[in-house]
N, C-alpha and C positions, 0 to 999 in steps of 0.2 A: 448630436449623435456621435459626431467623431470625439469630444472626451470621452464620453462615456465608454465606445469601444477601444480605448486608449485605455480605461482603467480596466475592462475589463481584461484586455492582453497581458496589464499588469497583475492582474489578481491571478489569470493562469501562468503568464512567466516567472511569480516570484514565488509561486507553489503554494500559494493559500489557499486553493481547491483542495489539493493532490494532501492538504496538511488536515481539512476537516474532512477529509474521507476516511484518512486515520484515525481521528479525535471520534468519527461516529463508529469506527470498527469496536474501538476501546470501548465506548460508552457502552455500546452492544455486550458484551462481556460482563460490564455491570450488570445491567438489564438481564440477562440469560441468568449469571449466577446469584442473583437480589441480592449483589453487594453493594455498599453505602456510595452514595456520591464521591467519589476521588480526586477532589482537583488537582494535585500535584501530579497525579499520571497522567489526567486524561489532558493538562496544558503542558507537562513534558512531551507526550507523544505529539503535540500540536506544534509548539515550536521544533523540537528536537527534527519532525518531518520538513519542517521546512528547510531549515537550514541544511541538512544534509541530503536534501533533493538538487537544491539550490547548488552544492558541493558537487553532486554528481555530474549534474545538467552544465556547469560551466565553468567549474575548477580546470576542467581537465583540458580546455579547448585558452582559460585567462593564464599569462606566465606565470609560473611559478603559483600557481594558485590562485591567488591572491588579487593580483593588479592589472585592473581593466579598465577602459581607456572612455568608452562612450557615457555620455549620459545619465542615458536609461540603464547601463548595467552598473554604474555604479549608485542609480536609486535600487538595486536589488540587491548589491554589495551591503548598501548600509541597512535596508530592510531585514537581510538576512544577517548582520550582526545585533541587530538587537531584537531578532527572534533568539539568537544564540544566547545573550546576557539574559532573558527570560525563560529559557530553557535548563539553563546553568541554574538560574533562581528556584525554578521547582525541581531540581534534581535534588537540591539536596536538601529537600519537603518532602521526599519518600524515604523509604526502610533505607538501611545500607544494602542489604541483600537486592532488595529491586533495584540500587543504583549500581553495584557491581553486575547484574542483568543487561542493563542499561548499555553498560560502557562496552560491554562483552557486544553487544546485535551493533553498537555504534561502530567497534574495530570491524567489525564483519563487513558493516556496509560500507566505509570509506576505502578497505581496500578493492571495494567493487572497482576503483578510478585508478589506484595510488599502487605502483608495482611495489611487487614484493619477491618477485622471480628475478635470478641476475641475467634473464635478458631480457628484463622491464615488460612482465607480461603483469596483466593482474585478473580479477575475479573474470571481468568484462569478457576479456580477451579469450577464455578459455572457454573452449566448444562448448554448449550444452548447460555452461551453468549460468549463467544471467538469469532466468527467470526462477530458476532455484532459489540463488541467492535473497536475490527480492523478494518469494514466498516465505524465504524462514522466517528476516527480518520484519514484514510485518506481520505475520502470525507470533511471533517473539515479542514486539511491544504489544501490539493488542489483547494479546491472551495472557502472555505467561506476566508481563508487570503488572497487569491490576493483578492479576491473581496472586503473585507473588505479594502485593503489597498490602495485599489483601489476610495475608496469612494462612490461607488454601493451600494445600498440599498440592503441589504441582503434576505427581504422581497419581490421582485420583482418575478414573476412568474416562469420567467424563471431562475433565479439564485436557485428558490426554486429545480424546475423539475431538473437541472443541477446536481443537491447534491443529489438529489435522485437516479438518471441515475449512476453518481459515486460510492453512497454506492453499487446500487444494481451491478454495473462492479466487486467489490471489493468480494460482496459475490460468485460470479461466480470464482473469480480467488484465492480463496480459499477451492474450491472445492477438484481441484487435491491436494492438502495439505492433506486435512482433508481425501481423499482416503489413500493416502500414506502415515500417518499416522496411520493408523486403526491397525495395527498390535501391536503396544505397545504406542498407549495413553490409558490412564486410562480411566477404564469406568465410573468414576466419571464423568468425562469431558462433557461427553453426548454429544458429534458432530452426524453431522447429520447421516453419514456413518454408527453408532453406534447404532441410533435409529430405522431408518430405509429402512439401509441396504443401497448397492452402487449403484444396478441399481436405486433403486428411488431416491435416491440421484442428478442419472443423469438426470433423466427424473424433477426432479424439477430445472436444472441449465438450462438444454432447456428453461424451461419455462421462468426464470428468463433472458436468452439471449434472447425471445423472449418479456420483459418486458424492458429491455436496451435498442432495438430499436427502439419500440413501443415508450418509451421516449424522443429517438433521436426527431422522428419525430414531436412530439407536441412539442419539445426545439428549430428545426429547422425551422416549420411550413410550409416547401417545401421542394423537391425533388431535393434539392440540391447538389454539391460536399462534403459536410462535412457528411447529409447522408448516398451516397452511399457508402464513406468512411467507416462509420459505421455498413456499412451494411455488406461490406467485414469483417469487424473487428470482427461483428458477427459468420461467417462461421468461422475464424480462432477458435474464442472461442467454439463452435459447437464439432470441431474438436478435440480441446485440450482434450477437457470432454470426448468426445468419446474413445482416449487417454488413459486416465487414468489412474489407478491401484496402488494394492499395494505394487506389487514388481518392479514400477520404477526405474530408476537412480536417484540420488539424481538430477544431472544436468535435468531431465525434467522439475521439479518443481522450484529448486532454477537457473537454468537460462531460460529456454525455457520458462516458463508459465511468470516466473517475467519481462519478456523481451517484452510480449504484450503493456504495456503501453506505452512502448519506440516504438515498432515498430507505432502504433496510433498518436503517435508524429510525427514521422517522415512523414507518410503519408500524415500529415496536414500539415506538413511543406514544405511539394513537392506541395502540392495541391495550397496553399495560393501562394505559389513566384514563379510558373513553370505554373500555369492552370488559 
C-alpha cells in the first residue's frame, strides 16, 4: 500500500492528472465540433500541461529554476523534461498557425512565475488575475488549438461561446483552490476568498455554474444529449463547491475537483459511440 500511494503522490506531484484533464478538455472540442482525431494537439496539450504545471508548481520555489536537490524532485525534474522533448515533438506535428498559438498561451503562462515588472512582480502577484490567467490559457489550448488546427474559423459563433463556456468551467474549478488555499496565500494575491470572503465566493460559482449551462445551451441550441450531459456535469460542479473548504485533503482538490474534466470526457464519449 505504501508504493502504491508513493506513486500515486507521484502521478499528482508530477501533474499527470492535472495533464489528462487537459488532454480530455481538448478531446472534448473534438467531440462537440466532429473534428477528426488530433494527435499532435490533443499529446501537445498533454505534455506541454505537464511541464509547465510542473514550471509553475516548483520553478519558482528550485534556484534559479532549474536545480533541485532531493530525490524525488529530481525524479520530476527528469519526468518533466522528457514530457518537454515530447511536447517539442508534436509541436511541430501541428499547422504553424496552431504552434505560434501555442507559444503565444505558453509566454502567458510562464510569466504567471517569471517577473517581468522592474520590481519583480509577475502575473501571480498581481491582485485579481491568477485565476484569469489560468482560465484564458486553458480555454486557449483546449478550444482555440484544435480549432485552429483544425482549420475552423476561430471567429465563428459558436467556437467563440465554446472558449467562453471553457474559461468560465475553469474559473468555477478554481474555486475550491482558491478556498483551500485561504489560509497561507498572500494577501497580496487578492483571490476571490480574500476579498470577499467564502460563502460569497460560493454563491458567485453558483452563478457562474449557472452561466456554463446557460452557455451549453445557446452552443448546443437544443435539448440534446450533449446538454443534458452538461446539465449533469453542472450538479456535480454545484456539489464540489458546496464541498469546499479550507481544511480539505489535498486529494479533494488535486484529484477529485482536477478529475471533473476527465469524467465530462468520458460521459461524451459513452454518449457519442453507446447512445
Amino acid at each position: 500500500m505504501n508504493v502504491l500511494k508513493k506513486l500515486f503522490n507521484f502521478y499528482l506531484d508530477s501533474s499527470i492528472h492535472i495533464g489528462l484533464s487537459v488532454y480530455a478538455l481538448t478531446y472534448i472540442t473534438l467531440i462537440l465540433f466532429e473534428l477528426p482525431y488530433d494527435e499532435a494537439v490533443l499529446y501537445f496539450s498533454f505534455y506541454g500541461t505537464i511541464v509547465t504545471y510542473n514550471f509553475i508548481k516548483y520553478g519558482s520555489s528550485a534556484k534559479q529554476y532549474f536545480f533541485v536537490k532531493t530525490k524525488y524532485m529530481k525524479g520530476i525534474q527528469l519526468f518533466s523534461f522528457l514530457c518537454f522533448v515530447l511536447a517539442v515533438f508534436y509541436a511541430f506535428q501541428m499547422q504553424l498557425k496552431t504552434l505560434l498559438f501555442a507559444v503565444g498561451f505558453s509566454v502567458l503562462s510562464s510569466l504567471y512565475i517569471i517577473p517581468f515588472l522592474p520590481n519583480r512582480k509577475n502575473f501571480r502577484t498581481l491582485a485579481g488575475l491568477k485565476i484569469i490567467i489560468v482560465a484564458l490559457c486553458w480555454a486557449g489550448v483546449t478550444v482555440v488549438l484544435p480549432i485552429v488546427n483544425a482549420d475552423v474559423p476561430i471567429a465563428e459563433t459558436t467556437v467563440v461561446l465554446t472558449c467562453l463556456q471553457r474559461f468560465v468551467l475553469v474559473l468555477i474549478l478554481m474555486i475550491p483552490f482558491e478556498i483551500s488555499d485561504l489560509s497561507y496565500d498572500a494577501e497580496a494575491l487578492g483571490t476571490l476568498p480574500q476579498r470577499i470572503g467564502v460563502s460569497k465566493t460560493k454563491q458567485l460559482a453558483y452563478v457562474w455554474i449557472l452561466l456554463f449551462t446557460g452557455l451549453d445551451y445557446l452552443i448546443q441550441n437544443a435539448l440534446n444529449e450533449e446538454f443534458f450531459i452538461t446539465l449533469g456535469l453542472s450538479f456535480v460542479l454545484a456539489f464540489v463547491i458546496w464541498k469546499s473548504g479550507i481544511k480539505k485533503s489535498r486529494y479533494f482538490t488535486s484529484f477529485w475537483v482536477e478529475s471533473i474534466p476527465i469524467v465530462w470526457f468520458l460521459m461524451l464519449l459513452f454518449a457519442h459511440f453507446f447512445l
